[in-house]
N, C-alpha and C positions, 0 to 999 in steps of 0.2 A: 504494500500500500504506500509506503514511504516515498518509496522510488518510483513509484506511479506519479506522485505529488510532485517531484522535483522535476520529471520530466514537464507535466504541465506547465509547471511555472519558469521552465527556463524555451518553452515554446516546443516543445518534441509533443503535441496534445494526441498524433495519432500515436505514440508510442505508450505514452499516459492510459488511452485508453484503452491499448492492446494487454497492457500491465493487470490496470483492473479489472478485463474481463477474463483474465487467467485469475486473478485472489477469486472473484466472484463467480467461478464457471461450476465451481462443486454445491454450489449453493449456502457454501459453509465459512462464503466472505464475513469480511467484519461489516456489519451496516453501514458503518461510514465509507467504506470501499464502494458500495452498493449509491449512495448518495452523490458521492462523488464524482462515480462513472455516468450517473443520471445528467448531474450538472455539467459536466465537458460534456457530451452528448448536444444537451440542450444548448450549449455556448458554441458547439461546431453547427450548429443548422438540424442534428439529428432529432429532431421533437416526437419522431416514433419510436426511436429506440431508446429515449429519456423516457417516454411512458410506460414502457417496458419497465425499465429499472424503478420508477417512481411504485409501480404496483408489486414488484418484488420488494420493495424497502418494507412497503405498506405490510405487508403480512410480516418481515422481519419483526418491525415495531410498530405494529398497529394505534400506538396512543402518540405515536412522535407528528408533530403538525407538517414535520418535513416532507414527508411524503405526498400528502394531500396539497403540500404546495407547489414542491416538483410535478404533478401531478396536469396540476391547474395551469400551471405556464407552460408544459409540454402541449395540453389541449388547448389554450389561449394561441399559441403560434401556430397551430394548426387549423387555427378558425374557427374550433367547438368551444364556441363560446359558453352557449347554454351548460354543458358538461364543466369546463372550469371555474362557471360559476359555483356549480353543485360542489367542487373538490376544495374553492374557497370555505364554501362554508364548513364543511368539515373540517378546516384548518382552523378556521374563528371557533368551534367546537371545542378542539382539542386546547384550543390556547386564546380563549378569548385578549383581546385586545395587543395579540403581536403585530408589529409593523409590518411584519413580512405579510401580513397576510393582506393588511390594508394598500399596500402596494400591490399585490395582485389585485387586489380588488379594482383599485384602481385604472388599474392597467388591462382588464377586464372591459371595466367603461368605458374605457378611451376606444377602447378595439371595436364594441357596440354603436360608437358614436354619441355614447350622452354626456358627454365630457368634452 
């Protein structure tokens, strides 16, 4: 996982995320391996294969808002909006009044056009 992290941050992000899909392929990744590879995913353009990872986090740790937020911005870039709004609210759910979530939220409305 480590060396997954430095490759992203010194710009190697497909190497990054060939790393973490090796910790995460047994299913026996550490969550944060799992979260991580969702978010490069979603930071390269992959918004299918971050939902992928967003719905395997989910079941890792079902009570973490992360997932439902990864979740929501992975469907938010793909245009289902209606579905990221639903995966917002289960993140305001899990964690009433985190920013993270009001940024999606937000980010949501913009995409809808009421904003």
């Amino acid at each position: 996982h480590n060396v997954a992290v430095i490759k992203a941050i010194s710009g190697d992000r497909d190497g990054a995320i060939q790393d973490l899909r090796e910790v995460t392929a047994s299913g026996k990744g550490l969550a944060q391996s799992i979260l991580c590879l969702g978010s490069l995913l979603l930071d390269e353009d992959r918004s299918v294969e971050a939902l992928e990872a967003a719905q395997v986090f989910q079941t890792v740790l079902p009570k973490d808002p992360a997932g439902p937020l990864l979740e929501g911005d992975s469907l938010r870039t793909q245009g289902r909006l209606d579905e990221a709004w639903i995966a917002s609210e289960e993140a305001e759910r899990l964690a009433p009044g985190d920013a993270r979530t009001r940024v999606l939220k937000g980010r949501i409305a913009i995409a809808h056009g009421k904003i």
